[in-house]
C-alpha positions in Angstrom: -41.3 -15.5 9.3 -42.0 -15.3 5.4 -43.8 -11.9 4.3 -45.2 -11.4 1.2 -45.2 -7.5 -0.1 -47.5 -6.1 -2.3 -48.9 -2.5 -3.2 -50.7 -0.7 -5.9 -48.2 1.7 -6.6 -46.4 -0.2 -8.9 -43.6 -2.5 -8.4 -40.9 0.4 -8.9 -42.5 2.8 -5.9 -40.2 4.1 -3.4 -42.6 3.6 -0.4 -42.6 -0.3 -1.6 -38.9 -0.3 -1.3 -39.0 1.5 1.9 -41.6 -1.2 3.3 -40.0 -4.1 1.9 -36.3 -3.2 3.5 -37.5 -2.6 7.0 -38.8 -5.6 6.7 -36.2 -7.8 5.5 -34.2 -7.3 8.8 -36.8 -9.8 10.6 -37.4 -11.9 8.0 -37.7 -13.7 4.4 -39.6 -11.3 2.0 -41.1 -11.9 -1.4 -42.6 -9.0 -3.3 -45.4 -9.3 -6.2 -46.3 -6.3 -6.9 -48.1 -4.8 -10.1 -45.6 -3.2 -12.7 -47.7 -0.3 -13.2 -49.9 1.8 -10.8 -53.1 0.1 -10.0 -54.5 2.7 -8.2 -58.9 3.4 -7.2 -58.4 -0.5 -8.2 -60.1 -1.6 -5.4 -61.3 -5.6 -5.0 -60.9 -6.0 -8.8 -59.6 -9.6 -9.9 -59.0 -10.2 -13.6 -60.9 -13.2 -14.2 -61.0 -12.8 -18.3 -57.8 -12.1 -19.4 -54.1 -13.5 -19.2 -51.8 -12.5 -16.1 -48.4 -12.4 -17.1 -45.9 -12.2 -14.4 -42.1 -11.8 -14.9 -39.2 -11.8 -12.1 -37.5 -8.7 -12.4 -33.7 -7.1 -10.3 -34.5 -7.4 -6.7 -36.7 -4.2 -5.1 -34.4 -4.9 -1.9 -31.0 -6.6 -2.6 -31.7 -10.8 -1.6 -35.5 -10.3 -2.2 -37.4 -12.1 -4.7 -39.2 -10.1 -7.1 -42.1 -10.1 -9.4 -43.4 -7.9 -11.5 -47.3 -8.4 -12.2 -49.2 -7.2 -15.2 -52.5 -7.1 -13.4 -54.5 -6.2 -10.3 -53.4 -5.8 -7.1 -55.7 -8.5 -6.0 -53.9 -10.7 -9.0 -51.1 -10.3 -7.2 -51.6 -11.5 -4.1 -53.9 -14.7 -5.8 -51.3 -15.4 -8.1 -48.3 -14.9 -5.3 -50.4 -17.8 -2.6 -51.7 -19.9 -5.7 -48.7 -20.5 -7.9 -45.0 -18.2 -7.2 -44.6 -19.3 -3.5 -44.7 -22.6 -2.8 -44.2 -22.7 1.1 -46.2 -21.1 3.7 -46.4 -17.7 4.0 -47.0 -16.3 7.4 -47.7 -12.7 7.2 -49.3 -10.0 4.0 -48.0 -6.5 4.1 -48.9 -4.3 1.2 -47.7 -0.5 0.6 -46.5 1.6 1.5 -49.3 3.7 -0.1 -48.1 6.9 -1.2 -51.7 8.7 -0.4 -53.9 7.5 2.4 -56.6 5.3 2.6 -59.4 6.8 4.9 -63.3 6.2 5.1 -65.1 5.9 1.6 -61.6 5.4 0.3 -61.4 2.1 1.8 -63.5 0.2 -0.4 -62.0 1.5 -3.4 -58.4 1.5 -2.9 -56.3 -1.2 -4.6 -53.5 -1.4 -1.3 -56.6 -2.7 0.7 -57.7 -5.0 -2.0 -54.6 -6.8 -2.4 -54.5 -7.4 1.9 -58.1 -8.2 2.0 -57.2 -11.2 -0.4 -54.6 -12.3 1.8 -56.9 -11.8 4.4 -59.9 -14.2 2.7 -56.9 -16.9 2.1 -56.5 -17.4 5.8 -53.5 -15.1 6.5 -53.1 -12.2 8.4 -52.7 -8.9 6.0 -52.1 -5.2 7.0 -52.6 -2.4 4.5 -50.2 0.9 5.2 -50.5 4.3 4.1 -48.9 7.8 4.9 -50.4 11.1 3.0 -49.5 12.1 -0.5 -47.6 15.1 0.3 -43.4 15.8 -1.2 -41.9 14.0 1.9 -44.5 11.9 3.5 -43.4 9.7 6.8 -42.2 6.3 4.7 -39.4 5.3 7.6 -42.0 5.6 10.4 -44.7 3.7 8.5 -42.3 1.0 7.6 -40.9 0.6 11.4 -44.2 0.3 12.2 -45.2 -2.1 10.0 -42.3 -3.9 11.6 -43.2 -3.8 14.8 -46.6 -4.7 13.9 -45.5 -8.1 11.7 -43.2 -9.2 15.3 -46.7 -8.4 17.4 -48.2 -11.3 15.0 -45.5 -13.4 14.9 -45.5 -13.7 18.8 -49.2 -14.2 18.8 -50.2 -10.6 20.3 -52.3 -10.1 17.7 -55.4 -12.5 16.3 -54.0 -14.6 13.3 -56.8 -13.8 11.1 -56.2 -10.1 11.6 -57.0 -7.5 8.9 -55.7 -3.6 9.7 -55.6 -0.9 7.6 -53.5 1.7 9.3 -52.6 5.4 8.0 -50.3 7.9 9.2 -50.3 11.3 9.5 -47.8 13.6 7.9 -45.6 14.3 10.6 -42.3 13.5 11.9 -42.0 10.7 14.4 -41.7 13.2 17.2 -45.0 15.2 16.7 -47.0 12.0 16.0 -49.3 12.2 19.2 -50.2 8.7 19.4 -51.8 5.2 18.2 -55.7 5.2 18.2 -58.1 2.1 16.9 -60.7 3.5 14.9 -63.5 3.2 12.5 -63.8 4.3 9.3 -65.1 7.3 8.9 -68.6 8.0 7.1 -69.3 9.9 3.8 -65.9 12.2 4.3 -65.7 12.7 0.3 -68.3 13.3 -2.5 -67.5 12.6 -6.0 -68.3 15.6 -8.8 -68.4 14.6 -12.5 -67.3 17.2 -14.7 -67.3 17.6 -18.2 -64.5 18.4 -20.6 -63.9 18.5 -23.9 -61.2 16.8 -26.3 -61.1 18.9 -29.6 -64.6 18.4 -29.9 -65.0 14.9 -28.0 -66.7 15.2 -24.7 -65.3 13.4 -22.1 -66.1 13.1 -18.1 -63.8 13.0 -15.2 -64.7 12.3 -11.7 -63.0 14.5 -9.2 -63.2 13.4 -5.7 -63.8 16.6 -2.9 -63.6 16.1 0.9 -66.1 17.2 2.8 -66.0 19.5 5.9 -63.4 18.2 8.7 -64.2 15.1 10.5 -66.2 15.5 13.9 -66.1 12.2 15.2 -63.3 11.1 17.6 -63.9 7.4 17.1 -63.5 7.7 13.3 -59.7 6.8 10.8 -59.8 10.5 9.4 -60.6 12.6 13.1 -57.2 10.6 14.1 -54.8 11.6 11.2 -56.2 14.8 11.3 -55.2 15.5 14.8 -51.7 14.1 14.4 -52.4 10.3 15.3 -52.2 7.1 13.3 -55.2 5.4 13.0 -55.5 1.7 13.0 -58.6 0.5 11.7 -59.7 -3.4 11.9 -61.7 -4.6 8.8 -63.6 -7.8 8.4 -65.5 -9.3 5.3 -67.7 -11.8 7.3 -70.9 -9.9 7.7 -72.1 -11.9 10.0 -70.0 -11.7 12.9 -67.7 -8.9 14.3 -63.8 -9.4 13.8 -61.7 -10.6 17.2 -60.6 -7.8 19.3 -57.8 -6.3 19.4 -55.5 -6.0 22.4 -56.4 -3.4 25.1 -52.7 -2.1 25.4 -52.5 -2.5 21.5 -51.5 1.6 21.1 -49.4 2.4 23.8 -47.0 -0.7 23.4 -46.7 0.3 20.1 -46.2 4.1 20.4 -43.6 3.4 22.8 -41.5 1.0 20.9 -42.3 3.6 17.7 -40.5 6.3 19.8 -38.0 4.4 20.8 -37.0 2.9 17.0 
């Protein structure tokens, strides 16, 4: 299996290491990654400007790296279009340091980068654990592991498209796996105005709302202790293929047992 890794962390971020060495013990692994953080990037492709790309010391030793002055979308366009030349079977990008939840979704540069995977055919997971000192980088990247095997022995549709977020929480007191949607109008965004020596400026601070009340929804799960698997789509005019009924508890159990 060949796995392209990507992010919007940055090419140097420790969850992107952590990510890209779980995954190097089940198969060949390429990173292009941006060599700056790219995050709040969202879909954004750089269609008016120069991408410059250089190879740079391996993020894992024995994986090909790239370093991308761009987008995360970039990378993932310029990885498929022009740095690999053979097939690439799976997209993996994170591990986000920060989670991507409800009206973060849209905006967030580590689901940017998969969805283009996703729109070139290929099956693309975006990751996340919570921004806290110590967040749960070894559990999200064995999962991310066991998810890529599910794919490569067909349990899972092959245009698949997950974004999945774990809570911050050792392995032991994560509760369990739930599919969910995402979760509606959890944040609001305030403008405030500063001032720079006499400049005005505006920043945008982003402010959760009260705590989710939906079962069903990405944020209700992580907040209770579970990660949340959430299956996108960008074809509006048909639903995505469903995901396997035992989906969860195969995975929890092969999680615990890692």
């Amino acid at each position: 299996m060949k796995i392209l890794v990507s992010n919007d962390d940055g090419i140097f971020a420790q969850g992107l290491r952590a990510l890209t060495y779980e995954l190097k013990q089940i198969g060949q692994v390429v990173v292009v990654a941006p060599d700056r953080e790219q995050a709040a990037t969202g879909t954004a492709v750089s269609l008016h400007q120069p991408i410059r790309v250089h190879q740079v010391a391996p993020v894992v030793p024995g994986v090909e790296s790239y370093a991308v002055r761009g987008t995360p979308g970039d990378c993932v366009i310029v990885a498929l279009g022009k740095l690999i030349t053979d097939r690439v079977d799976l997209v993996i990008c994170g591990i986000n340091h920060g989670a991507n939840l409800g009206d973060d979704v849209p905006i967030s540069g580590t689901v940017g980068a998969a969805l283009q995977a996703y729109l070139h055919g290929l099956p693309a997971i975006a990751i996340s654990v919570p921004g806290s000192n110590n967040p749960p980088l070894d559990t999200a990247a064995k999962l991310a592991v066991l998810l890529a095997k599910g794919i490569g022995l067909g349990m899972l549709p092959a245009n698949v498209f997950l974004n999945v977020n774990l809570p911050d929480l050792p392995p032991a007191k994560i509760g369990g796996i739930s599919i969910t949607h995402l979760a509606n109008r959890n944040y609001t965004d305030v403008v405030e105005e500063r001032d720079d020596g006499g400049y005005p400026y505006y920043w945008v601070v982003r402010q959760r709302r009260n705590q989710a009340t939906d079962k069903q929804t990405d944020t209700w799960a992580v907040e209770h202790g579970n990660i949340s698997i959430t299956l996108l789509h960008a074809n509006l005019d048909k639903s995505p293929p469903p995901l396997p009924d035992n989906l969860c508890s195969d995975l929890f159990q092969q999680l615990r047992a890692s």
